[in-house]
mmCIF file of the C-alpha atoms, coordinates in Angstrom:
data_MODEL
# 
_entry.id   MODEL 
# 
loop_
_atom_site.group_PDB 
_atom_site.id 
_atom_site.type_symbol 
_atom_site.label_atom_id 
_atom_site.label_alt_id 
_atom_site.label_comp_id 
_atom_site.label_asym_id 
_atom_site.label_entity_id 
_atom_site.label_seq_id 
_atom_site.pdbx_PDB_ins_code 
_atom_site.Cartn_x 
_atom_site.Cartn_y 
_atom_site.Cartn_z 
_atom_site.occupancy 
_atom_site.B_iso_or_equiv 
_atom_site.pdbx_formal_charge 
_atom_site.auth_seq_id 
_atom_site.auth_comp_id 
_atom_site.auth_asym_id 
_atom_site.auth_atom_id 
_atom_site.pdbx_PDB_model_num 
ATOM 1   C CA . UNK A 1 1   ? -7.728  13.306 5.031   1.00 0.00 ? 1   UNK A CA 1 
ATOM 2   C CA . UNK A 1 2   ? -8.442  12.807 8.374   1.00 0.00 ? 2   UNK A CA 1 
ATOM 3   C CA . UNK A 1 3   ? -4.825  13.895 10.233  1.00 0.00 ? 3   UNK A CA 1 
ATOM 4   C CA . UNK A 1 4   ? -4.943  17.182 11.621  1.00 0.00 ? 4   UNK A CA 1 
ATOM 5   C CA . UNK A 1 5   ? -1.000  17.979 10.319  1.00 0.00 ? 5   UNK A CA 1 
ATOM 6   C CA . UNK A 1 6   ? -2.366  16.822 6.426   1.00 0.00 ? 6   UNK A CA 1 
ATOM 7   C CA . UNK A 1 7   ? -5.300  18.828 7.287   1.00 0.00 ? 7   UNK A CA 1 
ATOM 8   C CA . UNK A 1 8   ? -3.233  22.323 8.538   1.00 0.00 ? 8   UNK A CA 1 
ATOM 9   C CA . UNK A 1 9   ? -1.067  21.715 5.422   1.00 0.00 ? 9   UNK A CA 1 
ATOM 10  C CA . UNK A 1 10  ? -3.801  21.059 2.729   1.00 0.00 ? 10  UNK A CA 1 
ATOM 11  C CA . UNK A 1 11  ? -6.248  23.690 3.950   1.00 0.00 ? 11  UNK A CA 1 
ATOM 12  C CA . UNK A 1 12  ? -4.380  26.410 5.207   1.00 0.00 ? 12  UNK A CA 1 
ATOM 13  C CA . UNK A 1 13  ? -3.084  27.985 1.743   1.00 0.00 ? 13  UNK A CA 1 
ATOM 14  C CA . UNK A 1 14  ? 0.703   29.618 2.421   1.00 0.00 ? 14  UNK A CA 1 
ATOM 15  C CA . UNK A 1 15  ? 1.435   28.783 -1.845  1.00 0.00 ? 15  UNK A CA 1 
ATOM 16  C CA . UNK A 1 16  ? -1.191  27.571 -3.925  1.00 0.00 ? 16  UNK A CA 1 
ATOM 17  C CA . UNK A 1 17  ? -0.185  26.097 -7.059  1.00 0.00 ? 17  UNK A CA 1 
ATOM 18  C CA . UNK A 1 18  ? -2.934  25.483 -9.941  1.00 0.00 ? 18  UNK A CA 1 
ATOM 19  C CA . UNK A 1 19  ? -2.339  23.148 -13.223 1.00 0.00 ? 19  UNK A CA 1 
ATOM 20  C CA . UNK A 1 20  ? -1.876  25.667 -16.277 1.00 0.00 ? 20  UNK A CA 1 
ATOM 21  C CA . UNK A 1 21  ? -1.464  28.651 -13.975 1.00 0.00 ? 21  UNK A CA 1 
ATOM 22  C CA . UNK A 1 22  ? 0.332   30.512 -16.927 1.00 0.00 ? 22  UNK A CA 1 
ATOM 23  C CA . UNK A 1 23  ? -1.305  32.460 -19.665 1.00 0.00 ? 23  UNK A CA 1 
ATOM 24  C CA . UNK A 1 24  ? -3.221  30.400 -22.131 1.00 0.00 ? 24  UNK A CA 1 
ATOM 25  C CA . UNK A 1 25  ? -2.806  30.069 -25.803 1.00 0.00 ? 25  UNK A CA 1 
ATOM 26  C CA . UNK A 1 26  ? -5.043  29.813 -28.904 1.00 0.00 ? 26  UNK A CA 1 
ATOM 27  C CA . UNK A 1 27  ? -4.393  26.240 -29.039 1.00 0.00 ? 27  UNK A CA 1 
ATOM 28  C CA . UNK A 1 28  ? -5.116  25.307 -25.309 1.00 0.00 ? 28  UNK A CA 1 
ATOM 29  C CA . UNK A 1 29  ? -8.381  23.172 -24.926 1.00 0.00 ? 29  UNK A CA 1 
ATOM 30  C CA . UNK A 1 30  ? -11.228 24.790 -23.034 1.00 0.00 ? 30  UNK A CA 1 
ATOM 31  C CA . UNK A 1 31  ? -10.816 23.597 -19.224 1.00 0.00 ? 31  UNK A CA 1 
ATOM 32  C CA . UNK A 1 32  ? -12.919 19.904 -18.755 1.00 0.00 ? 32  UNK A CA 1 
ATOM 33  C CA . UNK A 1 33  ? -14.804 19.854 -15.358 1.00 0.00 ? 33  UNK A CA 1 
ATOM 34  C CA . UNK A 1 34  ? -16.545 16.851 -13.625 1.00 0.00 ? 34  UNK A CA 1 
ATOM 35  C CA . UNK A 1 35  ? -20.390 16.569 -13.651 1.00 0.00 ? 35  UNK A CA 1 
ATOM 36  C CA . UNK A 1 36  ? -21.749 19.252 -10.977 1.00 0.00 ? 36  UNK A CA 1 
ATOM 37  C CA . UNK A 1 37  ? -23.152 16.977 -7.954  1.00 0.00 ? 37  UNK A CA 1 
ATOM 38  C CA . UNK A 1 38  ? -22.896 14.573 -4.930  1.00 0.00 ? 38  UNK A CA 1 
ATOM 39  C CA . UNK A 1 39  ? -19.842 11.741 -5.443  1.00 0.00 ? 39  UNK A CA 1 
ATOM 40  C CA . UNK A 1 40  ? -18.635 8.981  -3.349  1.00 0.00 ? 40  UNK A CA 1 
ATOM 41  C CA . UNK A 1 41  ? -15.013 9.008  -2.432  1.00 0.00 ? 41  UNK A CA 1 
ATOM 42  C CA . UNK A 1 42  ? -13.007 5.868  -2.153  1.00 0.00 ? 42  UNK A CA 1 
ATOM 43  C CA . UNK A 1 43  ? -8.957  5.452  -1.869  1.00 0.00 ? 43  UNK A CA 1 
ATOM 44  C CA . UNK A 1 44  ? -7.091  2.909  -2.669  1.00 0.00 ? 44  UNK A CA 1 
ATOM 45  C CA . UNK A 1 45  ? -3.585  1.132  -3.161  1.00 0.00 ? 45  UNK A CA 1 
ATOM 46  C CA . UNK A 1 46  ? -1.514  3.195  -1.280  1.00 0.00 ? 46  UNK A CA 1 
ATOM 47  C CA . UNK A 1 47  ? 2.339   3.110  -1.870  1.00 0.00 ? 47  UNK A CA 1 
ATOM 48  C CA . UNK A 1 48  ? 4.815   4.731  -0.209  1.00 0.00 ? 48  UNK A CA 1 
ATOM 49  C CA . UNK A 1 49  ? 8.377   6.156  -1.065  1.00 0.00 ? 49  UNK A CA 1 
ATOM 50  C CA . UNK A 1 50  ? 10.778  7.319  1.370   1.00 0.00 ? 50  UNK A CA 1 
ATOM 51  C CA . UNK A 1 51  ? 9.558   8.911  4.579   1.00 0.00 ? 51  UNK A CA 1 
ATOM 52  C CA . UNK A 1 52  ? 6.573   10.513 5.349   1.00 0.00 ? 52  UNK A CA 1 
ATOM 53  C CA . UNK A 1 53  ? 6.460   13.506 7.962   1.00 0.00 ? 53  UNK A CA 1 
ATOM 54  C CA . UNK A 1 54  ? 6.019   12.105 12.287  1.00 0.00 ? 54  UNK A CA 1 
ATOM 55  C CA . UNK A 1 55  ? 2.862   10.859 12.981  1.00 0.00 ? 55  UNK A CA 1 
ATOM 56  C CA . UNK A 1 56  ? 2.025   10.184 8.974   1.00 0.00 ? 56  UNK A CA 1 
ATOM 57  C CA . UNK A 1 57  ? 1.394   6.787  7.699   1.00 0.00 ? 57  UNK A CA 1 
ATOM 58  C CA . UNK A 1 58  ? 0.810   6.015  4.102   1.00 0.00 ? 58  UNK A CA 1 
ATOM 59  C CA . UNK A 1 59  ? -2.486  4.374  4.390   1.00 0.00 ? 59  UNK A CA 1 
ATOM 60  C CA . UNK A 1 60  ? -6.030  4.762  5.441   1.00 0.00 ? 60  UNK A CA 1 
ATOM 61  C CA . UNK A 1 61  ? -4.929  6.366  9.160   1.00 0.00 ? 61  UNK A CA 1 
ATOM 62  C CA . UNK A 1 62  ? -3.870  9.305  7.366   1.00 0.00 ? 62  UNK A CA 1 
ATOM 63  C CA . UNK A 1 63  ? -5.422  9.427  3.899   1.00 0.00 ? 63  UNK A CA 1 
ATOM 64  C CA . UNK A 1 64  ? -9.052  8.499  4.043   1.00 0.00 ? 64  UNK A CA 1 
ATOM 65  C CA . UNK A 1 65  ? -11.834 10.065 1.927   1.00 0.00 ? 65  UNK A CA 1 
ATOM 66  C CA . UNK A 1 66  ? -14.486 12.422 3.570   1.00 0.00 ? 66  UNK A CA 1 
ATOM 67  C CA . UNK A 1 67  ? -17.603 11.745 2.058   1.00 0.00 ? 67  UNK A CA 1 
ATOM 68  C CA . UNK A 1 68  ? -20.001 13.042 0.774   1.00 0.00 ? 68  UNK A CA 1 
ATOM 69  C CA . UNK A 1 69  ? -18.030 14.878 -1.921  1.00 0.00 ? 69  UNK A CA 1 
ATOM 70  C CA . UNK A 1 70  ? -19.071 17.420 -3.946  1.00 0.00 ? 70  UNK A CA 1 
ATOM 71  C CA . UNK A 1 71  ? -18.226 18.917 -7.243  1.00 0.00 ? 71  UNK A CA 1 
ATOM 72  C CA . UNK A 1 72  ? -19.586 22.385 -8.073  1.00 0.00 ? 72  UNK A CA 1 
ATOM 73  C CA . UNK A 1 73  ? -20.205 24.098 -11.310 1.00 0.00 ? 73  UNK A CA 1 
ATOM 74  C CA . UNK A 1 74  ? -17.402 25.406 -11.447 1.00 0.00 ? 74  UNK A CA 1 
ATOM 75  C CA . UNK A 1 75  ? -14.832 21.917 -11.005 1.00 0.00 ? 75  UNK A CA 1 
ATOM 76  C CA . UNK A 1 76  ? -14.317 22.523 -7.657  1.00 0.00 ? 76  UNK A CA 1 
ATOM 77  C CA . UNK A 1 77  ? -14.191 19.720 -5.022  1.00 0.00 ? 77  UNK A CA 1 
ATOM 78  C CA . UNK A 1 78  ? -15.277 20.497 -1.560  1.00 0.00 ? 78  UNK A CA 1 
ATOM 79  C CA . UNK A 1 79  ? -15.349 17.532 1.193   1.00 0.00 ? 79  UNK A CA 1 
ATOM 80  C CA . UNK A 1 80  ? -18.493 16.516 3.284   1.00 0.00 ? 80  UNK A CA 1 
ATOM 81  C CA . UNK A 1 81  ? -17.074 18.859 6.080   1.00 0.00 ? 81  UNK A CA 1 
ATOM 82  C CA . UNK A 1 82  ? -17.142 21.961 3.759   1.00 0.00 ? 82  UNK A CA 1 
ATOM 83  C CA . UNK A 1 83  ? -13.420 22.289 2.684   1.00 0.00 ? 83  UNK A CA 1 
ATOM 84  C CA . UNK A 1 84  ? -13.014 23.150 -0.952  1.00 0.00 ? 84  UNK A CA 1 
ATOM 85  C CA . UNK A 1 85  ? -10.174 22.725 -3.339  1.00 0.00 ? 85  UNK A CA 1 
ATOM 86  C CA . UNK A 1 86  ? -8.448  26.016 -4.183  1.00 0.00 ? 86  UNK A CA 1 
ATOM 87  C CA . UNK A 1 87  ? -8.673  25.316 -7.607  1.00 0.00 ? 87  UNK A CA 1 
ATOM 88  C CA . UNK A 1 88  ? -11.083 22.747 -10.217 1.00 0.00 ? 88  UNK A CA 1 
ATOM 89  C CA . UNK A 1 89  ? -10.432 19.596 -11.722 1.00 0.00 ? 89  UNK A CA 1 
ATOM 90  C CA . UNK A 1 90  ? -9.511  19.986 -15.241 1.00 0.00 ? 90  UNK A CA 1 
ATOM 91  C CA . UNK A 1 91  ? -9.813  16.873 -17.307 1.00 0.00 ? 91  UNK A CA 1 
ATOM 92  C CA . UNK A 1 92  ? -7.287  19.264 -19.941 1.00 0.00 ? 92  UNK A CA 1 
ATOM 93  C CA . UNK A 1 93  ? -4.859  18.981 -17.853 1.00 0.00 ? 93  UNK A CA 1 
ATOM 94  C CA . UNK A 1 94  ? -1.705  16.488 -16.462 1.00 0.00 ? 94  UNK A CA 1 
ATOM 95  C CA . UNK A 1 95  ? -1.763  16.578 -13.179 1.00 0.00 ? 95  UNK A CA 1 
ATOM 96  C CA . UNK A 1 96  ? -5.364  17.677 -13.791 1.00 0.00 ? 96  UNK A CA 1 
ATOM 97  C CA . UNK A 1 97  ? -5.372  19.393 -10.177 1.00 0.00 ? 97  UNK A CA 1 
ATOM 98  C CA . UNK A 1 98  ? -2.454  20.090 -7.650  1.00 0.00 ? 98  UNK A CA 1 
ATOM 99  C CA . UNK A 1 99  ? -1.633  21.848 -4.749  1.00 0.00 ? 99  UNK A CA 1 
ATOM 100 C CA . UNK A 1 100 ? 0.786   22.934 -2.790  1.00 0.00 ? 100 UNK A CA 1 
ATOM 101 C CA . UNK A 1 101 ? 1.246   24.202 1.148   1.00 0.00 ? 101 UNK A CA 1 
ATOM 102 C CA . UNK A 1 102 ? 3.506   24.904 3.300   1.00 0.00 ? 102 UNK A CA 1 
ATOM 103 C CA . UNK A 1 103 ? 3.178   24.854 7.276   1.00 0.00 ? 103 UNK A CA 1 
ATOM 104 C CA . UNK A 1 104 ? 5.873   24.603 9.977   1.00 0.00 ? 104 UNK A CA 1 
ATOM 105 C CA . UNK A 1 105 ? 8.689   24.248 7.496   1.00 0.00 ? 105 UNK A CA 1 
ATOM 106 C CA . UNK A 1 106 ? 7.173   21.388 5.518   1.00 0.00 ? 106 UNK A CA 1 
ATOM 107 C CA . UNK A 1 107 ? 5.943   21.448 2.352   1.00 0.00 ? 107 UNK A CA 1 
ATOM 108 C CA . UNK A 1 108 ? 3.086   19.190 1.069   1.00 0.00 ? 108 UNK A CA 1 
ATOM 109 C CA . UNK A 1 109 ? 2.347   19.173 -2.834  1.00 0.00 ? 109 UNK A CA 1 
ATOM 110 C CA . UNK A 1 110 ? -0.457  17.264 -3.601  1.00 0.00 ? 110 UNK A CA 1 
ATOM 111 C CA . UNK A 1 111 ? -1.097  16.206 -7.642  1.00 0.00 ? 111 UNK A CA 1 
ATOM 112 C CA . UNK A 1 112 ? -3.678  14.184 -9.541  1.00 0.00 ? 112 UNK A CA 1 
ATOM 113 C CA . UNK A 1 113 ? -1.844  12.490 -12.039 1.00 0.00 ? 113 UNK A CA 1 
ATOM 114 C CA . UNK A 1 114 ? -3.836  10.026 -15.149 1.00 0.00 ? 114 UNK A CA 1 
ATOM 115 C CA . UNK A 1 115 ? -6.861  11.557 -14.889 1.00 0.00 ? 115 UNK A CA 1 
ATOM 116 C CA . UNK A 1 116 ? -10.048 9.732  -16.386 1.00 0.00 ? 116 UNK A CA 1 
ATOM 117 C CA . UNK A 1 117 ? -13.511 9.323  -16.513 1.00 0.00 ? 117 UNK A CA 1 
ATOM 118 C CA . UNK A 1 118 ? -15.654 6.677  -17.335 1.00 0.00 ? 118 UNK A CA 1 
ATOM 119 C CA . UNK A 1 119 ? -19.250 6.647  -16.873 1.00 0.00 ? 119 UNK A CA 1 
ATOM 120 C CA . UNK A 1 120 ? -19.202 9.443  -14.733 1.00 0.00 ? 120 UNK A CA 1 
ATOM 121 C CA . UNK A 1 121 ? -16.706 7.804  -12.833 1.00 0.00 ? 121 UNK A CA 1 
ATOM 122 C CA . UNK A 1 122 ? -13.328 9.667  -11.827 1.00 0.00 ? 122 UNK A CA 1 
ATOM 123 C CA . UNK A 1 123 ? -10.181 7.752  -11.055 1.00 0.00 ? 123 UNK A CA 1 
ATOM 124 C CA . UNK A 1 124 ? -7.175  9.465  -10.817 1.00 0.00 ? 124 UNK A CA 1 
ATOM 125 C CA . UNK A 1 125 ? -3.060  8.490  -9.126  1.00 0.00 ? 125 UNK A CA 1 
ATOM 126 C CA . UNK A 1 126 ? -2.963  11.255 -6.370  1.00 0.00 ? 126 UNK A CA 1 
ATOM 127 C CA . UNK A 1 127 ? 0.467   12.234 -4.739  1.00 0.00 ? 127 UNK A CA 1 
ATOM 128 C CA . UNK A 1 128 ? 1.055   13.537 -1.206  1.00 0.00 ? 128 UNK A CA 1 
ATOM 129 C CA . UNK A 1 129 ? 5.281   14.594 -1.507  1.00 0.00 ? 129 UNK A CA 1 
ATOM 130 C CA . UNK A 1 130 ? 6.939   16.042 1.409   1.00 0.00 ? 130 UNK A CA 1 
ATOM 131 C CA . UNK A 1 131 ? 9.619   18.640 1.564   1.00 0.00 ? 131 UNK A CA 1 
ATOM 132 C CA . UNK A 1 132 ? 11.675  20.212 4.009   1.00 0.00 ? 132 UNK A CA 1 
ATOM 133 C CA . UNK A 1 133 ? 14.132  22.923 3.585   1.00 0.00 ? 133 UNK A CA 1 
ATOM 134 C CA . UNK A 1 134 ? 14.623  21.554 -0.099  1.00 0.00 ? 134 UNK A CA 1 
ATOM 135 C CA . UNK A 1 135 ? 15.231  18.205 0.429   1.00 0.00 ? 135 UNK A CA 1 
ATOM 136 C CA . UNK A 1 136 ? 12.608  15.421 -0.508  1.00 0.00 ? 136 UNK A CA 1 
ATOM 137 C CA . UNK A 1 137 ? 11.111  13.604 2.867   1.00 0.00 ? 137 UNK A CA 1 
ATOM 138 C CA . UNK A 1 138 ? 8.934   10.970 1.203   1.00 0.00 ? 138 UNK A CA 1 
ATOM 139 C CA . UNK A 1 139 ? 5.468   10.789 -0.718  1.00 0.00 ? 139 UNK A CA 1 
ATOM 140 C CA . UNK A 1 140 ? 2.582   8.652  -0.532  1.00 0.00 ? 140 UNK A CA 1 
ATOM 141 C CA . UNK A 1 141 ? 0.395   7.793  -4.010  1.00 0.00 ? 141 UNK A CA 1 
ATOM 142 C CA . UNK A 1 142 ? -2.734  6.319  -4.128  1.00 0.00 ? 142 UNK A CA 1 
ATOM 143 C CA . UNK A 1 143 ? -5.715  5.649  -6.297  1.00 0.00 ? 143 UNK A CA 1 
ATOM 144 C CA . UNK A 1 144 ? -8.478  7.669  -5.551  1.00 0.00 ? 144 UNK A CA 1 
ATOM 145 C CA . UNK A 1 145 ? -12.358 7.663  -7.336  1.00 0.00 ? 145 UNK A CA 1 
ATOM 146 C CA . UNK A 1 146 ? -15.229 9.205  -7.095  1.00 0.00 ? 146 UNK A CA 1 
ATOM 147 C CA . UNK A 1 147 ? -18.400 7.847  -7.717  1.00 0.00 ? 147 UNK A CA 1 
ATOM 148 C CA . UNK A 1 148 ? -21.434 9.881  -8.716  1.00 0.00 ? 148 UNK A CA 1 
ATOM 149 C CA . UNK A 1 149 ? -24.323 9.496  -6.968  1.00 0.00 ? 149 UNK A CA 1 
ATOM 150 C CA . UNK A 1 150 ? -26.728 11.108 -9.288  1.00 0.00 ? 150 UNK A CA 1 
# 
């Protein structure tokens, strides 16, 4: 994401919130990670609901991949620029991965919702909502896959 206000809110962690954060039971699966390595990132079908935060648009101005993008051994995805997810991808999981910041009295909560894989292949619905002082501003949703290249 390419917008320095997406990029404050999504890398500067004020709250991070991970799938399954609770304690875990007997009968939870064992967390599912991506294949370790190199992807391709591509986004798209964006759709928008209500309104996004000044200077947001919900398309490829303010949501665009940064490739490469790399998966580490232990599920987490870092960008080509060296940003890392605070938490992995887990396949277990619905939203198998979310997020969620806070900066200048907005709060961003990003989610990867319908998680699969196919061939390597990782397509998930990803949700950017924004929030200010409680009240829902507007979210954008997109499809976003990575592609290995290995």
């Amino acid at each position: 994401m390419k917008n320095r206000f997406i990029l404050s809110l999504l890398s500067s962690a004020v709250l991070l919130v991970s799938c399954n954060s609770g304690g875990s039971s007997s009968s939870s699966p064992s967390p599912q990670y991506l294949t370790a390595g190199f992807y391709t990132a591509a986004i798209s079908n964006y759709s928008l609901s209500g309104t996004l935060p000044d200077e947001l648009t919900c398309d490829s101005n303010s949501f665009a991949p940064s490739n490469p993008v790399v998966i580490n051994a232990a599920g987490i995805e870092c960008t080509g620029d060296g940003q890392c997810s605070p938490t992995p991808i887990n396949l277990n999981n619905n939203p198998c991965f979310s997020n969620s910041q806070s900066n200048g009295g907005i709060t961003a909560v990003q989610a990867y919702n319908n998680c699969a894989v196919s061939n390597n292949v990782f397509t998930t619905i990803q949700t950017v909502s924004f929030s200010q002082n409680n009240a829902t501003l507007g979210s954008c949703s997109f499809t976003y896959t990575l592609t290995p290249n290995f």
